[in-house]
C-alpha positions as MATLAB code, in Angstrom:
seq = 'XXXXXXXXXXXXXXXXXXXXXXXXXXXXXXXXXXXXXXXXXXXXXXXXXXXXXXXXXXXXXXXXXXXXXXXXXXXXXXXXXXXXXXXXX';
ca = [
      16.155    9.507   18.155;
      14.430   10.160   15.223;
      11.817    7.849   13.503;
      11.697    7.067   10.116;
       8.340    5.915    8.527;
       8.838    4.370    4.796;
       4.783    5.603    4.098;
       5.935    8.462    3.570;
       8.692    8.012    1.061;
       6.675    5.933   -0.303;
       4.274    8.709   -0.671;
       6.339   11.591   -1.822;
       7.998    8.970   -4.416;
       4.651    8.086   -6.156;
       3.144   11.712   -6.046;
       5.914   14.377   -6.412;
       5.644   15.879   -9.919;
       7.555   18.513  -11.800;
       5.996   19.764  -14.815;
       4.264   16.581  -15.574;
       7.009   13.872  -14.498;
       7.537   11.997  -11.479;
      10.626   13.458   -9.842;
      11.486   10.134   -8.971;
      15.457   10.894   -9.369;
      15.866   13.379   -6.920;
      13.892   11.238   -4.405;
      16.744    8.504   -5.595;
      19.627   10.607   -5.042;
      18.593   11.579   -1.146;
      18.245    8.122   -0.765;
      21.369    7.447   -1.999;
      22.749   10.408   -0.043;
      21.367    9.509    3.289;
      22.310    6.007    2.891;
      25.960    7.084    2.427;
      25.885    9.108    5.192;
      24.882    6.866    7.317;
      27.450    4.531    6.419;
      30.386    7.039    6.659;
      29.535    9.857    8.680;
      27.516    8.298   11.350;
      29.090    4.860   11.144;
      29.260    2.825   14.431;
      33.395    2.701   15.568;
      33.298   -1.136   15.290;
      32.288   -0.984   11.876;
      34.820    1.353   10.352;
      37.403   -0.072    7.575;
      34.616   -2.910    7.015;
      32.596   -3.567    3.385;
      29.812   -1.147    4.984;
      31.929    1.894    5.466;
      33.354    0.998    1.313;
      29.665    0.930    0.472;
      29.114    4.180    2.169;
      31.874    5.770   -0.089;
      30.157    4.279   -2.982;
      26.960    5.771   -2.406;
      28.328    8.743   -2.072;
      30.130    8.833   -4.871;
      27.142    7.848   -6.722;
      25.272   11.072   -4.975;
      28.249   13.208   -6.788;
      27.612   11.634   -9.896;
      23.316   11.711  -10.032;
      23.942   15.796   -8.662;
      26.602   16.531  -12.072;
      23.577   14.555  -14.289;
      20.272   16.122  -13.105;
      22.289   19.718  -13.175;
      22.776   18.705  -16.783;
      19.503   17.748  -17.076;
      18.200   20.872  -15.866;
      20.226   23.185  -18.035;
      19.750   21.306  -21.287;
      16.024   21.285  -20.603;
      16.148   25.160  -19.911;
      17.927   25.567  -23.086;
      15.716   23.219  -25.083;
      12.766   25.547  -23.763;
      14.266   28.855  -24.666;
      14.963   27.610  -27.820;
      11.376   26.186  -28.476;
       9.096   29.826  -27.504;
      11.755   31.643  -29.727;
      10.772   29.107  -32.715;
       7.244   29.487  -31.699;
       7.451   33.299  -32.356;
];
């Protein structure tokens, strides 16, 4: 069985950075994602069909959804870059 120690979420969530900002919603999204997983994928067989397998769905869904946004993110903030050194020239 693994063991999961919170210190050091905790740890990567206060001191990841990525070009200046806390990277605070990718930390977020594997959250999310390993919350949902756990309540679908790895749910216990007596629990299946009740509000915690729903929730698992949800969180998942929610993992689809923060993935589509921060690959936005990330190509809008390439293109804002390209666009700023060819200004600068």
């Amino acid at each position: 069985m693994v063991s999961f120690n919170g210190k050091i979420v905790i740890y990567f969530w206060c001191n990841m950075k990525f070009d200046g900002k806390v990277t605070w919603q990718i930390i977020r999204t594997l959250l999310f994602l390993i919350m949902g997983l756990f309540n679908t994928v790895f749910i216990k067989p007596e629990d299946a069909g009740t509000y915690k397998e729903y929730l698992g769905y949800f969180f998942l869904i929610l993992v689809a959804a923060e993935i589509v946004g921060l690959i936005k993110n990330f190509f809008s903030r390439e293109k804002s870059d390209d666009t700023n050194k060819e200004e600068s020239e």
